[in-house]
C-alpha positions as CSV (number, residue, x, y, z in Angstrom):
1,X,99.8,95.5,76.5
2,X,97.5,98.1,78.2
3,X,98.1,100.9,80.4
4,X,97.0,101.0,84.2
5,X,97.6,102.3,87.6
6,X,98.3,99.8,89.8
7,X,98.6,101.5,93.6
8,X,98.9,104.9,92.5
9,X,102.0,104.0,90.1
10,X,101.9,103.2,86.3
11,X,102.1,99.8,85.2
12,X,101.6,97.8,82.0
13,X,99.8,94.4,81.7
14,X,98.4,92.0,78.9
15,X,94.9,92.6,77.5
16,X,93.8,89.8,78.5
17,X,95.3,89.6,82.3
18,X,92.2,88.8,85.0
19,X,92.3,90.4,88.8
20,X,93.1,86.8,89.3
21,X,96.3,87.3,87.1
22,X,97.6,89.8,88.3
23,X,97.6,89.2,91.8
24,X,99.2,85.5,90.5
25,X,102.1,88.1,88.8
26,X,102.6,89.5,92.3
27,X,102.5,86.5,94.1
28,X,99.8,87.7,96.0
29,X,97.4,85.2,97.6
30,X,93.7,85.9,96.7
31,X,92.2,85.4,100.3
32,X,95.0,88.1,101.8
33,X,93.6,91.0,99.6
34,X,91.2,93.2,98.9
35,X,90.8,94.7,95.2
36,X,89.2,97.6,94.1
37,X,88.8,98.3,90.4
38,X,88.3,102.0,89.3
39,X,86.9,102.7,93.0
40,X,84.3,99.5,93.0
41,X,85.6,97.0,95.3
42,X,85.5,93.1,93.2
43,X,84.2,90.6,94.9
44,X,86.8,87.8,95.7
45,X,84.3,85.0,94.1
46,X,84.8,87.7,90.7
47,X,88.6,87.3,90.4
48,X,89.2,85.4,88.0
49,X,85.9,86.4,85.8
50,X,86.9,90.3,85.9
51,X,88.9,91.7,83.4
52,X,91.8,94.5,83.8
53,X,91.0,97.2,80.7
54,X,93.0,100.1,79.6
55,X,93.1,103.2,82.3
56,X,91.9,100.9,85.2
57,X,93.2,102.3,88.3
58,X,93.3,99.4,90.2
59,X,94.6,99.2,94.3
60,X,95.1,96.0,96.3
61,X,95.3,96.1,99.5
62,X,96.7,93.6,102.0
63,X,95.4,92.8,105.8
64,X,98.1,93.4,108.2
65,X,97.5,92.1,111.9
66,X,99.0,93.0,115.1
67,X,98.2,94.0,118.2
């Protein structure tokens, strides 16, 4: 398990999680978000190729509509 910061809060994952894990482990959908990796947004084609390391802060951010 490695440390992160996951939306400004501390979290702990496995070494070996993807982006593409851990928005699975929130049951996030991968075409709702955006993710941004240590201030670098991740391309959504990069998900499941890009790694989560130790002391990535890492935000996800959701489109909300309305009107």
């Amino acid at each position: 398990m490695v440390d992160i910061s996951l939306n400004g809060r501390p979290a702990k994952i496995s070494t070996e999680h993807t982006v593409l894990d851990l928005l699975n482990s929130h049951a996030l959908r991968a075409d709702e978000v955006v993710v941004e990796i240590n201030e670098k947004i991740v391309v959504r084609d990069r998900f499941q190729a890009t790694r989560c390391a130790a002391g990535d802060k890492i935000e996800i951010l959701h489109f909300v509509g309305g009107g």
